[in-house]
N, C-alpha and C positions, 0 to 999 in steps of 0.2 A: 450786666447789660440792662438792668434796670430803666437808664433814663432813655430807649431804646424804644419806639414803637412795635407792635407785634409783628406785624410784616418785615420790619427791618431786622429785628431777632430770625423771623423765618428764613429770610435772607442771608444773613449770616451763617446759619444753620448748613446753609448747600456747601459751603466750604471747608465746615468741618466734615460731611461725608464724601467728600470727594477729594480732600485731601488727603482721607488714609492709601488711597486709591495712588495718589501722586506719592506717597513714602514708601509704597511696595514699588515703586518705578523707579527710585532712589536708593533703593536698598536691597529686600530680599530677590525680586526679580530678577536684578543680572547676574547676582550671584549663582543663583537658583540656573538661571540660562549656562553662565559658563559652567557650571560643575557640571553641566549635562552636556553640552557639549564636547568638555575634555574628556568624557567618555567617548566619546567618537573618533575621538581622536585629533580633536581643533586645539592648535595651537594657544593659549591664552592675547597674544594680538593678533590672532586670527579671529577670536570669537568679538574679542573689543569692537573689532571694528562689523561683524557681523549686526551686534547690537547697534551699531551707530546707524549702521542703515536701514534696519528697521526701525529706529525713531525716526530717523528721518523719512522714510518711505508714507510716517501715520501723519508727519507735520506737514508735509507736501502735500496730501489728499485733502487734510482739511483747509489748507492754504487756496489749494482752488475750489473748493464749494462754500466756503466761509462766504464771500460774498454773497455770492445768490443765492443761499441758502438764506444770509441776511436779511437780503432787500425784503426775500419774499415773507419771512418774521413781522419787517415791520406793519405788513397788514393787518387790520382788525382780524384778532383772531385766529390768529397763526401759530406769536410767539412760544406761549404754554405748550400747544402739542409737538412743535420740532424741538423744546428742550426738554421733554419728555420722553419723546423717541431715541435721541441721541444719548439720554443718561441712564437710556436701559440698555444699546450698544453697550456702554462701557459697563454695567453692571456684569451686562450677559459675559461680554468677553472677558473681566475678572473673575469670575466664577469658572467660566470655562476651563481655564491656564489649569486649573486642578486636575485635567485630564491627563490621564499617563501618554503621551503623546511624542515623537522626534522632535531633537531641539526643532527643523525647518517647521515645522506647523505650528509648533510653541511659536515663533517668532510672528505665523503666521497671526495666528488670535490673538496674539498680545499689539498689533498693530489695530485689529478691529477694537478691541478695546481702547486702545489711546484714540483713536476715532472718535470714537463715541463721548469719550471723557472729556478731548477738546473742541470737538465741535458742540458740546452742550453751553462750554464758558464762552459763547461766543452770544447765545441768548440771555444766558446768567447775568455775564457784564452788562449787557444792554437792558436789562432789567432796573440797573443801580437808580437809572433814571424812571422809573417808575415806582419804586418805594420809597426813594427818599429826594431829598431838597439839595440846591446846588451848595446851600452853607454848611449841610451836615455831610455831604458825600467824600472829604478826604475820610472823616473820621471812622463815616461807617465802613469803608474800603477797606481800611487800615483793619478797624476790626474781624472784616470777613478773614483776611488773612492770619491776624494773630489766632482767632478762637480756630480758626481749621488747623494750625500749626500744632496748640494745646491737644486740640480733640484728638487729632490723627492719632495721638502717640497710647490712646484708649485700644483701641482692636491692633494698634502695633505691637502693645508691649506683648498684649497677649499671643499676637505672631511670633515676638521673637522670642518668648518664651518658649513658646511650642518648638519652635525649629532647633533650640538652644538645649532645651532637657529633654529631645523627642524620646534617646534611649533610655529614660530615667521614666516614662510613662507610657512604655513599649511601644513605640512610631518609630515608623523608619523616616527621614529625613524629609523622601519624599512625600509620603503620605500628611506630614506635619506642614511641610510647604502648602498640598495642595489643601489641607484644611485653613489654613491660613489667607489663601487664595478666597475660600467662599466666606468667614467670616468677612473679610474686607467690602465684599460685594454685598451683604447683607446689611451689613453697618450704612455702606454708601445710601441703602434705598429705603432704609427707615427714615433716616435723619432725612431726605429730600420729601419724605411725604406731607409734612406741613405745606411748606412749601407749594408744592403741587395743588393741596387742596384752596389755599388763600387765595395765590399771587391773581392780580388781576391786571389785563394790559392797559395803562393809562394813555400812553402816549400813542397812535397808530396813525397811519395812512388807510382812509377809506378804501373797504373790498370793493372792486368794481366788477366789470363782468367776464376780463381776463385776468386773473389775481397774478398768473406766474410771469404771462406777457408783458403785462404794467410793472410787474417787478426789476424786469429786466432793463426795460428804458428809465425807470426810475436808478436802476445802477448806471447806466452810463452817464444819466446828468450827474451822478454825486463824485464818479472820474473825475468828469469834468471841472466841477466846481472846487476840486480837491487841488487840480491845476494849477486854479486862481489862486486859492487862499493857503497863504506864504505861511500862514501862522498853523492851520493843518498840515498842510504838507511837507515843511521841513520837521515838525516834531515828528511824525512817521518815521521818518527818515532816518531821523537821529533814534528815535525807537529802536528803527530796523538792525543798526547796528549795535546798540548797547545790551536790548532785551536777548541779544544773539549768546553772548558771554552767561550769562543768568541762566538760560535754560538749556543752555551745553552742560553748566556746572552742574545743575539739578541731576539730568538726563547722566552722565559720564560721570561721575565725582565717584562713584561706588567701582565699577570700571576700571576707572584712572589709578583709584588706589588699590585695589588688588595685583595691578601690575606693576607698582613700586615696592611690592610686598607686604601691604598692610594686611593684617590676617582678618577673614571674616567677624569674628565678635568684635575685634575692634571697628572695624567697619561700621559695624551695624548699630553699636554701645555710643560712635560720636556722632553718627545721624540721627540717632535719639538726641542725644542734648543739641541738637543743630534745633530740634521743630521746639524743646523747651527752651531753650535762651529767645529764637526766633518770637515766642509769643510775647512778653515783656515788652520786647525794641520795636514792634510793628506796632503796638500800644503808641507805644512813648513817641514814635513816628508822626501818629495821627494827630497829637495833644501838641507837639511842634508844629505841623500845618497850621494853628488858631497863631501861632506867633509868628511865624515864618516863611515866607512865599514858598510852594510847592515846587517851583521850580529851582530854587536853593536846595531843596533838601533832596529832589532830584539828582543831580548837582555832585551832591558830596556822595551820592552813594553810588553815583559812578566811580568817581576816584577811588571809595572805597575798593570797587572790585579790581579795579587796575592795581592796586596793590597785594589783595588777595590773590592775583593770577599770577602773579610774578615773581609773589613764594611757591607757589605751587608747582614753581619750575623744577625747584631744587630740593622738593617734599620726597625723603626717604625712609621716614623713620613713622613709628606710631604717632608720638608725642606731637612732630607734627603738622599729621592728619586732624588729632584734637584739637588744635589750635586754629588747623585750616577751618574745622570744623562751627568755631564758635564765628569767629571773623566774619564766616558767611551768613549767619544766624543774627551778625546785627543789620545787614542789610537786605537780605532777600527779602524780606515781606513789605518794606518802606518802597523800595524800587517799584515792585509789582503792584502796590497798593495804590500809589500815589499816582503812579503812569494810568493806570485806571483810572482815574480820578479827576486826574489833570485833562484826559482825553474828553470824560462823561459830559466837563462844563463847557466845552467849547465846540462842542457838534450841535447841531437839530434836534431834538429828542424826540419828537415825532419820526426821525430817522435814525433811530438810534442803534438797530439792530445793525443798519446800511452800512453804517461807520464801523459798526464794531464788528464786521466782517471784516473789513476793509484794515480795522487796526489786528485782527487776528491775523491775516496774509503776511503784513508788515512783522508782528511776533512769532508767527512759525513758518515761515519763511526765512527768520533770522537761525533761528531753530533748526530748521533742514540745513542753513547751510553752514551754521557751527558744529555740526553732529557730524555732516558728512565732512568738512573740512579736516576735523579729529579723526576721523576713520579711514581718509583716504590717507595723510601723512603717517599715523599710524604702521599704513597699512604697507607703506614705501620705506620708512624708517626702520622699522620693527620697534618705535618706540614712541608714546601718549605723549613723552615731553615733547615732541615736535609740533604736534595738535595742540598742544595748551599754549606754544607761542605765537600760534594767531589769534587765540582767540583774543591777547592783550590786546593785540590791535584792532583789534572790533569794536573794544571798549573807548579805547584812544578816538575814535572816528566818533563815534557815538557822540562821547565827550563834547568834543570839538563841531558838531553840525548842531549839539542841541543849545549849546552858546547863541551857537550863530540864530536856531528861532528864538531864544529867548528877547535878543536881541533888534528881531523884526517884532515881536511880540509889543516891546519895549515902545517902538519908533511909530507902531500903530496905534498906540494908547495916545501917546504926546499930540499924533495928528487930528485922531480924533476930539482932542481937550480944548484945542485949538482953534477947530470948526465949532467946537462947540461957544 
């Protein structure tokens, strides 16, 4: 990361601690949730879908304060301490999970924690535009993602180590979970302290003399204006439905396979090489933007997942999970990176925090309702393959709406070349 400014390294930085945070939420967590559970006596699709609704319960809360929590960001002065607040939420409540506690209250802090965790990326993303330049932002996006993918798998291995040889260095499983739990939380809040100490807000809306008042009329003209402009609005949209499949998989991929029978180490051995393959391809992602319209590479990595979801129908075996495994490792961080990216250059940046509320509602909104969609079929079928065959069509929709802005995108270039 050399040719890299030091803000934009610190930048960087927040990804890989808060990504270890997102591979305990992909991994040891629901495992760790159902084994406690099935001591109570929950069904294995009974607890799946227990988990879906407490994701979904964390994506929904911050879905409605994303915005106005937003707006009021974009004030001089703001942004630092509500992403500060919010990523010690999520420290505090992975730390917590270590408490001997009922899976309900388990379920309970581990929602304050994804709180915390997601409503911090809602100031982080809208940061992108304060450290860096519109030519260098696919690349650096790309990189926050790759280097968090690498980093995470530092305080993972040594989780999954510990969960893995607990009896071999006299821990009991839980005990080894929940020190695993506080390593993650401690990793998360070193690595964010540069950060913390640097970042400074470039872009802002003047404090006036009612900062949360002004905030709020300033969210409804940006409703507004979101109305008008065909080339924000339908990318949302098409957001809404594609980013919906991405963060079901994330959220349920550990879940889904425990219920087709894939056995814990396996589980946990192919979500390790998911976050190392993943770092490579969200590189190579970023270096394809200088050649390649973002909106192509968009593009293809939808289709990618629409393929990946439709093996995943008829995934029973180990072998593969590992392959589902890799599959997804070459697009998760190009999608996530570049939609960031693609969003950053075509908002206000002065209102940046305003929008990227507003693209966070559209993202965990899709979110609540891939999670609960999986959990309610689940929970009617007594079977995950039913939930996984919606979520194809989310991606299919997605696909198909974001053609259609690329294509206004398109027709508002021509008119403008035109006039000019």
């Amino acid at each position: 990361m050399s040719k890299f400014t030091k803000l934009e390294k610190q930048w960087i930085l927040y990804d890989v601690g808060n990504s270890a945070f997102t591979m305990l939420v992909s991994t040891i967590i629901p495992i760790y949730f159902k084994n406690v559970a099935s001591l109570s006596g929950i069904s294995p699709a009974d607890s799946t879908a227990y988990w879906g609704y407490a994701v979904s319960l964390s994506t929904i809360i911050v879905a409605i304060l994303g915005p106005i929590l937003g707006t009021v960001a974009d004030t001089k002065g703001y942004k630092k301490p509500l992403f500060s607040l919010f990523m010690m939420f999520g420290v505090l409540g992975c730390a917590a999970l270590a408490l001997p506690v009922p899976w309900i209250v388990f379920l309970a802090i581990f929602v304050i924690g994804k709180v915390g965790f997601s409503g911090s990326l809602i100031f982080y993303d809208a940061m992108l535009n304060d450290i860096t330049t519109d030519d260098r932002m696919d690349e650096i996006s790309s990189h926050g993602y790759a280097w968090g993918y690498i980093g995470s798998c530092i305080p993972f291995t040594v989780s999954l180590l510990l969960v893995l040889f607990a009896d071999k260095i006299g821990l009991t499983t839980a005990m080894a979970t929940g020190t695993a739990f506080l390593l993650t939380a401690l990793w998360w809040l070193l690595i964010t302290m540069p950060l913390l100490k640097n970042y400074k807000q470039k872009y802002y809306v003047e404090k006036g003399n009612k900062p949360v008042a002004e905030s709020f009329k300033r969210l409804g003209k940006v409703l507004l204006n979101i109305r008008k402009n065909k080339k924000i609005f339908l990318f949302l949209l098409a957001f809404f439905f594609y980013i919906d499949g991405v963060h079901t998989i994330i959220s349920m991929s550990t879940s889904y396979g425990k219920d087709v029978g894939i056995t814990d180490s396996n589980l946990l051995l192919a979500l390790l090489l998911t976050q190392i393959v993943a770092f490579p391809c969200a590189i190579l992602f970023g270096r394809l933007s200088k050649k390649f319209k973002s909106d192509k590479l968009i593009a293809a990595s939808i289709m990618g997942y629409i393929a990946i979801t439709i093996f995943a129908l008829q995934l029973d075996k180990a072998w593969e999970f590992w392959i589902l495994a890799v599959c997804v490792a070459v697009f998760q961080g190009a999608i996530q990176a570049l939609s960031r990216s693609y969003f950053s250059k075509i908002i206000p940046k002065e209102k940046s925090s305003e929008y990227f509320g507003l693209y966070d509602i559209f993202g965990k909104g899709a979110a609540f309702m891939g999670t609960m969609l999986m959990s309610i079929a689940t929970h009617i079928t007594g079977s995950s393959k039913a939930g996984v065959a919606g979520i194809v069509v989310m991606f299919i929709f997605g696909l198909i709406i974001f053609k259609a802005a690329n294509k206004v995108n398109i027709s508002i270039e021509k008119e403008t070349t035109v006039s000019l």
